[in-house]
N, C-alpha and C positions, 0 to 999 in steps of 0.2 A: 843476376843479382837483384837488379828492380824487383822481378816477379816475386823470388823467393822475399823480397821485404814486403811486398804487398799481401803474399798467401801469412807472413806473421801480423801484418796489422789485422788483416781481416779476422785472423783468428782472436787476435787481443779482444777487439770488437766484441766477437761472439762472446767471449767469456765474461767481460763487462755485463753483457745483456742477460748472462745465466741468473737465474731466482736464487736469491740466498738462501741457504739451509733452513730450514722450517727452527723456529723460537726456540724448540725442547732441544734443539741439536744445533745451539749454539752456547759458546761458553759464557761464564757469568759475567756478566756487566752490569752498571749504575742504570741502564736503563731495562735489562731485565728485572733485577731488582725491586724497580718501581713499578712494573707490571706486575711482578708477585702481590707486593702488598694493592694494588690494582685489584688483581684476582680476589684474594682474600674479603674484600668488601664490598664484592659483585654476586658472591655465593651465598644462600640460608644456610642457617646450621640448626645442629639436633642436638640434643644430650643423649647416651644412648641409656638404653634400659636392658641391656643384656648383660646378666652376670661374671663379673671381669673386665668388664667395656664401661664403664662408668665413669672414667677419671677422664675421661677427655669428650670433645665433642667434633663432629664429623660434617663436612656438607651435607645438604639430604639430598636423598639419594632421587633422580628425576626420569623422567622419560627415557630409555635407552639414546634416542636420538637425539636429546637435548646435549649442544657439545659449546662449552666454551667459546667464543669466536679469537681467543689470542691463544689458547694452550688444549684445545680439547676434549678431551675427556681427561676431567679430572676427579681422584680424592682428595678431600682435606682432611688430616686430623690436627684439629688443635690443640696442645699441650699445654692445661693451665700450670703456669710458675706459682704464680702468689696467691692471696686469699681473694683478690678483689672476684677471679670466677672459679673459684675452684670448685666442683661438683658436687663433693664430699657436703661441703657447708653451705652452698645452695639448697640440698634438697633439703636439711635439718632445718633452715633458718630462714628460706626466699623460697621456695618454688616458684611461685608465681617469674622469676626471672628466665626460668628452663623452660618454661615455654617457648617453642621454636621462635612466634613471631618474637617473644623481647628481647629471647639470647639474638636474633642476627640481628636487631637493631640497635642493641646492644655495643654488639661487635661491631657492625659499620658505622659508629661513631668514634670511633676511635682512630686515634693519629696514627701514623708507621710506626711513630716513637712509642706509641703506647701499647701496641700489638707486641713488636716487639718485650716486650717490659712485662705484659703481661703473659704471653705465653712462647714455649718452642712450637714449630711447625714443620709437620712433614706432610708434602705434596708427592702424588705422583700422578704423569701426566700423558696422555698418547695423544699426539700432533694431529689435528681434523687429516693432513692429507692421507692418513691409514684407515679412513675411513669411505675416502670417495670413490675407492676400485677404479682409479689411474693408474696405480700402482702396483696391485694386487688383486689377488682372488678372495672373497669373502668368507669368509668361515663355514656361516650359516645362513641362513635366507630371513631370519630376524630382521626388525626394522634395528639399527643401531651397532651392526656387528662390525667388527673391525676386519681388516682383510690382511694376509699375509702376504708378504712379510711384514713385521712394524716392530717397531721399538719404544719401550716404554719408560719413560725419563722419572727421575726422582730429584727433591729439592726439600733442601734443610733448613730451618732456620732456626738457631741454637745461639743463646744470648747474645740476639742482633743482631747476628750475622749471617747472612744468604752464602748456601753452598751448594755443588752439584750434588747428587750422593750417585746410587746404582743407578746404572742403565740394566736394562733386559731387552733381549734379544730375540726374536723369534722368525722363522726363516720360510718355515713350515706350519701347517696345521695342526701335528703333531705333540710340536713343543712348547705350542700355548699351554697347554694345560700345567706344564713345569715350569715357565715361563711365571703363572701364577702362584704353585705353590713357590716358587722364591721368593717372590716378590712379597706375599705374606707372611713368609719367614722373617725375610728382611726387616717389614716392617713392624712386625713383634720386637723382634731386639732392639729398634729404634723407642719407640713407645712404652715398652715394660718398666723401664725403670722410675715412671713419673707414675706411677700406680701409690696411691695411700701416702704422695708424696708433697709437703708443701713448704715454697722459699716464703721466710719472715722473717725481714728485717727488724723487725722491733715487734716483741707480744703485744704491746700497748696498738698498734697498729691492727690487730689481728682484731684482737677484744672491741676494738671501735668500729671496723666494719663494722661485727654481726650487728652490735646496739644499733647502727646507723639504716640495720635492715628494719626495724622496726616493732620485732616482735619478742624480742627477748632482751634482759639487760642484765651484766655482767655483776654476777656476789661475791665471786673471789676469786683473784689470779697468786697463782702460787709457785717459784718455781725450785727446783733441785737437781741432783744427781737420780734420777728415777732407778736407773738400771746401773748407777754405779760404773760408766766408764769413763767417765772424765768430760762427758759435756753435760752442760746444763739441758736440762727437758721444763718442759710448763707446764702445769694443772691450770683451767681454765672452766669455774662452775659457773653456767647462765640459767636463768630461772626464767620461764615466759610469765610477760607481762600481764597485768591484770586488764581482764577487758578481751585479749587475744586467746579465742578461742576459748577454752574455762580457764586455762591459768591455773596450770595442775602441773608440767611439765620440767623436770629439771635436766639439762641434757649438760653433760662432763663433755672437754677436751681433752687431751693428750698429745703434747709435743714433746718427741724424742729426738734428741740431737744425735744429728745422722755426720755432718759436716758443718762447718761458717754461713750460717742463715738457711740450712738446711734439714726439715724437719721430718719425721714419719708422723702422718698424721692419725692417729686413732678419736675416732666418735663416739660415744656412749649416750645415744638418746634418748633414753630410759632409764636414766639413770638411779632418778629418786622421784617420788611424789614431795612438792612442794607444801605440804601440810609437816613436814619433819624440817626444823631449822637449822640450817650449817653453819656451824658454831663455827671452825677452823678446818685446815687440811693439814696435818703432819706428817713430815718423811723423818724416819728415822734408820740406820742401819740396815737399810736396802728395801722397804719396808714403805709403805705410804697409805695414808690413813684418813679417811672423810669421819668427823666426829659430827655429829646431830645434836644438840641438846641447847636449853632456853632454859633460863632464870623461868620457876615454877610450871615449866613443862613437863611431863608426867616423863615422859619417853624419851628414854636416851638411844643411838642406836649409833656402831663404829664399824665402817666397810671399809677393810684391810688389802691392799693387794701388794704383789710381791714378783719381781721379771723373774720369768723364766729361762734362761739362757739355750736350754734343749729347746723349747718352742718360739724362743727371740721374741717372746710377747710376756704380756702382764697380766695375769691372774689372781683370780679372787684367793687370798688365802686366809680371811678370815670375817666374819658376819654377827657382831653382838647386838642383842636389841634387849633393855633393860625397863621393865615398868619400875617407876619408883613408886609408885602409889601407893600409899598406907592403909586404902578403904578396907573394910573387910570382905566387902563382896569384891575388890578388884585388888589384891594386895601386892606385893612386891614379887615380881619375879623377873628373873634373868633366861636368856639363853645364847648359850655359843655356838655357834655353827662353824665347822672346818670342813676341808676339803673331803674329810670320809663322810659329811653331810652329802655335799654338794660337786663332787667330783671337778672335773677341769673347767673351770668357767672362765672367757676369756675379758680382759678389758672390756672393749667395744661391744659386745653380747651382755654386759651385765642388767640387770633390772628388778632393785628393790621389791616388786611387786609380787617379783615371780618365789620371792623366799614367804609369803603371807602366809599360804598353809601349813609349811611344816612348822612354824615360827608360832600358830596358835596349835598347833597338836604338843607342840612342848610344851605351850603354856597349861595347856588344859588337862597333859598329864595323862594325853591319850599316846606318848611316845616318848621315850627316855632319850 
């Protein structure tokens, strides 16, 4: 009876002294937690430039053999909520912030509570010991390759709140490579729906960043039923300022109420040449209307657009531009442009400039 208690404390012993499960492969705690947002403000970030990948930002990408020392090898994507970084309205209004170096200094200034606040996050991570062939056999003879078996951990964090998400598996060398296609599956479906997406608690909030970015300032905030289903959407016209750059620039918002402080964001940065004055914006019976015209300005001009419900966007459906001029050699003429003008032109795609030529063929009577 002695021996057999001795051969269990011995064993208590040894299992006291076993390593704990490596960081990724243990469950969530307040002190994981605080090593994520840890992580978060130990990485650089990117904005990406590849069509579709815009709406959020990513660690850059490092040396194969560069690995974390608390989680590995990691991705980051960052998921902007609000305006304060959303992609969309950096590039139109700040570039200078999407620069790698300002975006991560940017970001590492920021509190847990502010990360949080301002965006969602999706981590995924593979633990350094899949790396040092203790455990496994190497894939490939690369500097940086992971060895099999190993498992690659995933971590959410979705308004403020830190979660597990997938684990992957791989056992074999094999089933790396499927391994990876889930994994990027996965993370499409996590990330797709923050695409052309932005939370705004109050327009007035929206409107004062960009002014506060410096180079443009706000002519008319207007809002409505744009698409007629029952939420309010924003029109939001900014004119760049004089001095910034030539000061020719008028660039349109468009906020569509998706949900409760939840908007689809549409850009139009080309909207108008600044040399035509916006009078008013009018919505009427599903219908909304940018009018141009000035006490003894010659030129009147009204860009009509109209939601589509088959294409779920907003299109041009109508383009009047009016000389009033009485001169002889410039005298009064009109013209109307519709859709059998101008075929499917989307919100976000539109741009005044690009209607100039047919716009003087009617005038001149070289085009009916």
């Amino acid at each position: 009876m002695k021996r057999l208690s001795l051969i269990l404390l011995a064993l208590w012993f040894f299992a006291c002294k076993q390593a704990p499960p490596p960081i990724t492969e243990q469950p969530m705690s307040p002190e994981i937690e605080t090593k994520l947002y840890e992580l978060l403000k130990r990485v650089p970030y990117t904005s990406n430039e590849y069509p579709g990948l815009e709406f959020f930002y990513s660690n850059v990408a490092d040396i194969p053999t560069h690995l974390d020392p608390v989680f590995g090898k990691v991705d980051i994507s960052l998921l902007p909520k609000t305006a304060a970084f959303n992609p969309y309205l950096l590039e139109y209004f700040s570039d200078d912030l999407l620069l790698s170096e300002n975006l991560t200094q940017a970001i590492h200034k920021l509190s847990p509570k502010e990360i949080a606040r301002y965006f969602d996050v999706y981590i995924s991570a593979i633990d350094n010991q899949y790396f040092t062939g203790e455990k496994g056999k190497k894939m490939n003879d690369e500097e940086g390759a992971v060895c099999v078996p190993f498992k690659q951990v995933t971590y959410l964090l979705k308004d403020g709140v830190w979660s597990k998400g997938a684990t992957f598996s791989a056992t074999k060398e094999e089933e790396a490579a499927t391994l990876m296609d889930n994994q990027i599956s996965y993370r499409k479906g996590i990330i797709a729906p923050y695409e052309n997406v932005c939370q705004v608690d109050n327009p007035n909030e929206l409107s004062e960043r960009i002014v506060s970015l410096g180079a443009y300032d706000l002519e008319q905030l207007h809002s409505c039923d744009l698409n007629e289903d029952g939420q309010e959407d924003y029109l939001f016209s900014f004119a760049e300022r004089e001095g910034v750059a030539e000061a020719h620039r008028r660039v349109v918002i468009l906020l569509s109420g998706e949900e409760l402080y939840k908007y689809r964001l549409l850009i139009a940065p080309n909207f108008s040449r600044m040399v035509y004055p916006l009078h008013q914006i009018v919505c009427k019976g599903g219908y909304f209307t940018f009018e141009f015209k000035k006490d003894k300005f010659v030129v009147e001009e009204y860009i009509t657009f109209k939601y589509n419900k088959y294409a779920n966007n907003f299109l041009l459906h109508r383009l009047g531009c009016i000389n009033l001029s009485m001169d002889k050699e410039n005298p009064y003429r009109e013209v109307q442009l519709t859709t059998k003008d101008f075929g499917e032109v989307f919100f976000e795609y539109f741009g005044e400039e690009a209607f100039d030529e047919i716009i003087d063929r009617r005038w001149s009577g070289e085009e009916e």
